[in-house]
C-alpha positions in Angstrom: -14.5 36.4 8.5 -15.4 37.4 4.7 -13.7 34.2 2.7 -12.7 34.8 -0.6 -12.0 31.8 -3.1 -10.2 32.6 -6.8 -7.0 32.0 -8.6 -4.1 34.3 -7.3 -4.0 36.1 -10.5 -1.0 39.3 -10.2 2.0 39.0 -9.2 1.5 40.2 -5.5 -1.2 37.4 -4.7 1.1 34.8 -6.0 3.5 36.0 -3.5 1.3 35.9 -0.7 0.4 32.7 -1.4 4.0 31.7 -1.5 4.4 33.4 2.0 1.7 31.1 3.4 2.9 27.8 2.0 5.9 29.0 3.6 4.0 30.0 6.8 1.9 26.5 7.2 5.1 23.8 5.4 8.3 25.3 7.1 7.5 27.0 9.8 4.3 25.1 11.6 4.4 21.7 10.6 8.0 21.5 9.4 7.8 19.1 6.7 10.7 20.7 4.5 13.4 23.3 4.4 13.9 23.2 0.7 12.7 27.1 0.8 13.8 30.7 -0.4 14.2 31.1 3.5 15.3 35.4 2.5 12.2 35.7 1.3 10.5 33.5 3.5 8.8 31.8 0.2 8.0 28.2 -0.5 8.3 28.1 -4.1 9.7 25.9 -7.5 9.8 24.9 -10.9 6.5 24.3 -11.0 4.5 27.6 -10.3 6.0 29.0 -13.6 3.6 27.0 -15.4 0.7 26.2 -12.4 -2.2 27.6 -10.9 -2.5 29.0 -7.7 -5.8 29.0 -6.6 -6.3 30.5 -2.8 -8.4 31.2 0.4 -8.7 34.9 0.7 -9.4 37.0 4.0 -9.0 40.4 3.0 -5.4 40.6 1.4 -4.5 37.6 3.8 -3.9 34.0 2.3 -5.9 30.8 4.8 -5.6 28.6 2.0 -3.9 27.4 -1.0 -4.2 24.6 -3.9 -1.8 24.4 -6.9 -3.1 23.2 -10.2 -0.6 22.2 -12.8 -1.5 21.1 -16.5 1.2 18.8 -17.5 0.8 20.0 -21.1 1.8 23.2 -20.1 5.0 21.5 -18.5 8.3 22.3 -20.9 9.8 19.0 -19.4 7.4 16.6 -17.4 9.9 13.9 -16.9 10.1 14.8 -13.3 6.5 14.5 -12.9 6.2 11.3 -15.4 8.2 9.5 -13.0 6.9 10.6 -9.6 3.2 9.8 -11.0 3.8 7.0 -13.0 1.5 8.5 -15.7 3.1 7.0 -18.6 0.3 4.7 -19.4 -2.1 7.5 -19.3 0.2 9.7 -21.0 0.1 7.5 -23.8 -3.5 7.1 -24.2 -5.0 10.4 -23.4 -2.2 12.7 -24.4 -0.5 15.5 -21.5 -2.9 18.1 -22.6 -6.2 16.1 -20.8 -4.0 15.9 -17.6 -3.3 17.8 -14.7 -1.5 17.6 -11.3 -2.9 18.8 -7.5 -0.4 20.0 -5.0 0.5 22.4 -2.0 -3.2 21.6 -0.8 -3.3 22.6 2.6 -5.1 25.1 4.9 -4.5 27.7 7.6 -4.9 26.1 11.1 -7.7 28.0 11.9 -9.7 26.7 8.6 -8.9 22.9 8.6 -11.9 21.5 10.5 -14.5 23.2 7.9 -15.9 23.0 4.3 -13.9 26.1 2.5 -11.2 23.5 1.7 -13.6 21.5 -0.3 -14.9 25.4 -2.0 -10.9 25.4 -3.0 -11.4 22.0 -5.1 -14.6 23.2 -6.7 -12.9 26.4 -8.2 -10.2 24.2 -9.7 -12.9 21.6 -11.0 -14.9 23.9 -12.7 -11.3 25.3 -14.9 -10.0 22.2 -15.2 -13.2 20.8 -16.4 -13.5 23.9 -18.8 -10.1 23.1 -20.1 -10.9 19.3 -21.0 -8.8 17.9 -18.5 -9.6 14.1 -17.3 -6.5 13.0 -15.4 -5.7 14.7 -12.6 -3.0 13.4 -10.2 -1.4 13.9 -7.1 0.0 12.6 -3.5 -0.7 12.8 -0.3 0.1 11.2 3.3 -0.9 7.9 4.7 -3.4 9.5 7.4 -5.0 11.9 4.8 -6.2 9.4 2.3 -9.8 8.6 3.3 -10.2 12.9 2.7 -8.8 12.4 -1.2 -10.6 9.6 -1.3 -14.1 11.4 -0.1 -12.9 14.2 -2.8 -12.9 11.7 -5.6 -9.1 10.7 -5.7 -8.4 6.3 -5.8 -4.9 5.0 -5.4 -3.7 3.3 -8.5 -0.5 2.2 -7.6 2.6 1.8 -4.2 3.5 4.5 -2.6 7.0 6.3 -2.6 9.4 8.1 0.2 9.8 11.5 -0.8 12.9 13.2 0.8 10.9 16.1 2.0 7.7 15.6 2.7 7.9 11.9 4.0 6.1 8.6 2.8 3.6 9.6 0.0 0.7 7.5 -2.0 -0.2 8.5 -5.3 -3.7 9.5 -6.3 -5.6 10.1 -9.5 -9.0 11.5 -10.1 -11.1 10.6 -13.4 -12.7 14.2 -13.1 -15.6 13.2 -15.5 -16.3 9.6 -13.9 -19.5 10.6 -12.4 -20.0 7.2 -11.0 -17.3 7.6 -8.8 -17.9 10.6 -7.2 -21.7 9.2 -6.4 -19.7 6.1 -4.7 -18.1 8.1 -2.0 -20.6 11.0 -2.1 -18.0 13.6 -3.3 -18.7 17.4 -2.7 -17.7 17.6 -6.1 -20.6 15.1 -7.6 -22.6 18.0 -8.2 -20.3 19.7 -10.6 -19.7 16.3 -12.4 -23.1 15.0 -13.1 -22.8 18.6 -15.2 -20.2 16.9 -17.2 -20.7 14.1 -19.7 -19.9 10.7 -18.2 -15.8 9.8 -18.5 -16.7 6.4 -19.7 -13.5 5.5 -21.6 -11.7 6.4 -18.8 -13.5 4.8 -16.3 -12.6 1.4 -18.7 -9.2 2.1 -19.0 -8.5 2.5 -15.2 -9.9 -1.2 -14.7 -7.9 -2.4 -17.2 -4.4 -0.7 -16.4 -5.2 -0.8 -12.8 -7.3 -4.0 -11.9 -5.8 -4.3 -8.4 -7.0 -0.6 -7.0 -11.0 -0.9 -8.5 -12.1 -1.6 -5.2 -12.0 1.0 -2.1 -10.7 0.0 1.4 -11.5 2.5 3.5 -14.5 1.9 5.9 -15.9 5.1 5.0 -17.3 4.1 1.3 -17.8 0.3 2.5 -21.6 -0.9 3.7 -21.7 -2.2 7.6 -19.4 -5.2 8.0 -17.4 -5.2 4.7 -14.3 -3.4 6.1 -14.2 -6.0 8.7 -14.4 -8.8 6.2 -11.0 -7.1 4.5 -9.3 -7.3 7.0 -10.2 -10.9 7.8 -8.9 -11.6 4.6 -5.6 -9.8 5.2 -4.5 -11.4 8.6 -6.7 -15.2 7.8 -7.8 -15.0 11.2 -10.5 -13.6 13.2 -9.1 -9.8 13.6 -10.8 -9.7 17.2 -7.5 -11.7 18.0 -5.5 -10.9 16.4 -5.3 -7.5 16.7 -4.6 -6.2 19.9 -5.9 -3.2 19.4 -9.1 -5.0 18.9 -9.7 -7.5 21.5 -12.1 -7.6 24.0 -14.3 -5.4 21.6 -17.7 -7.2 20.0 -18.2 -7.3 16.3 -20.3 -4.5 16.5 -18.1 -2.7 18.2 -15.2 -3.4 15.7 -17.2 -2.4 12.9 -17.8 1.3 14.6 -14.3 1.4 15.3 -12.9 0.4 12.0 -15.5 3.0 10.1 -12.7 5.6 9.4 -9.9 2.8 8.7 -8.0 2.2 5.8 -5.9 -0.6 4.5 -2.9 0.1 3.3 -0.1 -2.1 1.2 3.4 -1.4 1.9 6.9 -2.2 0.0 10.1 -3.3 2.0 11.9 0.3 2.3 8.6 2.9 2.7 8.9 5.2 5.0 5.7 4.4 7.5 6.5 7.0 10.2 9.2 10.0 9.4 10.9 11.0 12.8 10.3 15.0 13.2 6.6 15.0 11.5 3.6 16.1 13.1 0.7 13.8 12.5 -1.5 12.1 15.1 -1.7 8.8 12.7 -2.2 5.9 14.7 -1.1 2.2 13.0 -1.5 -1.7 12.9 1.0 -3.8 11.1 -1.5 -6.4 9.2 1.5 -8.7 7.6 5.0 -8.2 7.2 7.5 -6.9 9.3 8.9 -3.2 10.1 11.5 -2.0 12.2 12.2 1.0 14.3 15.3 3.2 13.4 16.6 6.0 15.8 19.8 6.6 14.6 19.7 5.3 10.4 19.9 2.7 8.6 23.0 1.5 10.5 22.4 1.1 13.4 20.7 -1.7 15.3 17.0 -1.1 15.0 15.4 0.1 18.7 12.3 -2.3 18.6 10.8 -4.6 15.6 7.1 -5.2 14.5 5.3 -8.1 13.4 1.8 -9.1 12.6 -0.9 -7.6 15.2 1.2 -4.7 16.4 0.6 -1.4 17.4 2.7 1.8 16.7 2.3 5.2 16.2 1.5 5.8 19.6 3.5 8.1 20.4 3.0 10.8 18.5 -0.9 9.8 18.9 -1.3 9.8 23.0 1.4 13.0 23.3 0.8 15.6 20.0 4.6 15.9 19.6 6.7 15.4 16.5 7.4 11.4 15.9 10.5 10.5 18.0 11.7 7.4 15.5 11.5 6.8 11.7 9.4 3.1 11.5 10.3 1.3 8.2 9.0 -1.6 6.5 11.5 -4.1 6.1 9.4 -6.3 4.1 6.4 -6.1 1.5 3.6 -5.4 4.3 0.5 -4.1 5.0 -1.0 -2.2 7.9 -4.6 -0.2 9.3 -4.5 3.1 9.1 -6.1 5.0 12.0 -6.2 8.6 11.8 -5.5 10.8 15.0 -8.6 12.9 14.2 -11.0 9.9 14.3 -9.9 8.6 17.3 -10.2 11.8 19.0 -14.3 12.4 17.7 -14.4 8.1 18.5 -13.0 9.0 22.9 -16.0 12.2 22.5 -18.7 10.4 20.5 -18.4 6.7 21.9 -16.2 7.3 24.9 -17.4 3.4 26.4 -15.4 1.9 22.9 -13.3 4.7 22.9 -12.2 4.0 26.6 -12.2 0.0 25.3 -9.5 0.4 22.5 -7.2 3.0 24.5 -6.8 0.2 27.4 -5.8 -1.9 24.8 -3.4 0.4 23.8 -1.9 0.9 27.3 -1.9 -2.8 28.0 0.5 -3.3 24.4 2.6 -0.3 25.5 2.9 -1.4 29.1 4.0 -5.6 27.7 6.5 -3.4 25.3 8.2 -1.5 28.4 8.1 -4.7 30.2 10.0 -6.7 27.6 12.5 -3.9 27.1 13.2 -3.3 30.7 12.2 -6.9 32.5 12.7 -6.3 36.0 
């Protein structure tokens, strides 16, 4: 396979790439069906004034990424809102920002590096350009990947009516330190740039609460664990079920791919119908499950130390239930993919925390159905 990275430049690449988004969003994972379904296209507003860089095989798009300067925008209101990029707006102007989106990959492609060859290509122009702001969103399961790209939350998340429960995410693209912190496969290209210092200051000024990473990828040996002994003020060996019976060394192997994550009462945790693998645990707060909307009595209620997610994690089928936070909360984020290398790397802890996870699913049958 002879891969081929550029912009989509004529008209007829741009509609290939529209084909694929529609390909990969609508038809395989079904995240939306706000499409031109005729056409068989995914597009909007936006690719009148974006970038469309893509994977080429051949005439055949594997891959796509959508760069839009927000200078370029004739009305970024939309945008201003969804990013919250008011503060920046106002001290680095719209032309040195950008916006990511429709980054996502052909099936075939998503397990190797040519998605990080996608982000490069857009780097280098929006470095050329003078761009130092670039945001975006993703899902709750794909953070620690933004996060090893150079992304950092800076703010709560937001239910989008399409795509599900999103986090907002901003790169500094000139902050080389960053990039060094969580061993980008952009740093390369940055140290090339002259350090983003005045950026760097004004992120930890306008967002003092997100200087500090929690995902136990970009943490030294221990720290993660530490977190999250803050977040529960107990020993998490406890009280998380998913935990017990493991050793501290154990827990710290396990929790290496984790991330924290800080919820608002109304986000969307789990949207029924998606296809994700995510697997989580409800730190504090509370969060209900909803079957039939907002109505209607909720089918099963979780508190501190609980498991969910399950489901969709054990079985690879679309999520059954929406799952809803129902009061400011927070919860460890477990992706499917990690614990799927954890079962064929460490299949002894792997083996550990799954009978764990049978033994909380078995007490939850049990109290629903006490014979």
């Amino acid at each position: 396979m002879a891969l081929r990275v550029a912009a989509a430049t004529d008209r007829a690449e741009r509609e290939r790439v529209f084909a694929f988004r529609y390909r990969v969003y609508v038809e395989e994972l079904k995240m939306t069906d706000a499409a031109d379904h005729t056409r068989k296209w995914l597009v909007d507003d936006l690719d009148d004034h974006s970038l469309c860089y893509a994977v080429f095989d051949g005439d055949e798009v594997l891959g796509s990424l959508r760069v839009t300067p927000l200078g370029d925008l004739p009305d970024p209101g939309p945008l201003r809102e969804k990013f919250a990029f008011a503060p920046a707006e106002h001290h680095f102007g719209l032309a040195a920002m950008c916006s990511t989106s429709r980054f996502i990959l052909d099936q075939r492609l998503r397990h190797g590096t040519v998605i990080f060859k996608l982000m490069r290509a857009a780097y280098r122009d929006m470095a050329a350009r003078g761009v130092r702001l670039n945001y975006g969103d993703c899902s709750p399961h794909l953070l620690p990947f933004y996060e090893h790209l150079g992304y950092r939350r800076y703010t709560h998340g937001y239910n989008d009516t399409a795509y599900g429960y999103k986090l907002p995410i901003l790169m500094l693209i000139r902050d080389r330190s960053s990039f060094e912190a969580v061993r980008s496969p952009l740093r390369r290209l940055a140290a090339d740039q002259e350090d983003d210092v005045e950026a760097r200051r004004w992120f930890e000024q306008t967002y003092p609460n997100y200087t500090r990473l929690e995902t136990g990828t970009f943490l030294p040996d221990e720290v993660f664990f530490d977190l999250l002994s803050e977040r529960i003020a107990s020993d998490p060996l406890h009280a998380v079920f998913l935990l017990r019976g493991l050793s501290r060394d154990e827990a710290d192997r396990f929790l290496n791919k984790a991330t924290l994550l800080r919820l608002n009462a109304g986000d969307l945790i789990i949207r029924k119908g998606d296809h994700d693998a995510t697997l989580f645990v409800l730190l504090k707060g509370l969060a209900e499950v909803r079957v039939g909307g907002d109505r209607q009595a909720p089918a099963a209620v979780f508190g501190a130390g609980d498991t969910f997610g399950e489901i969709g994690f054990l079985t690879a089928v679309p999520r059954t239930a929406d799952v809803v936070a129902t009061t400011t909360a927070e919860v460890l984020v477990l992706s499917g993919e990690f614990m799927e290398r954890l079962l064929t790397k460490e299949p002894a802890l792997g083996g550990k925390v799954l009978l764990n996870l049978a033994r909380e699913l078995a007490g939850r049958l049990a109290n629903q159905n006490p014979s």
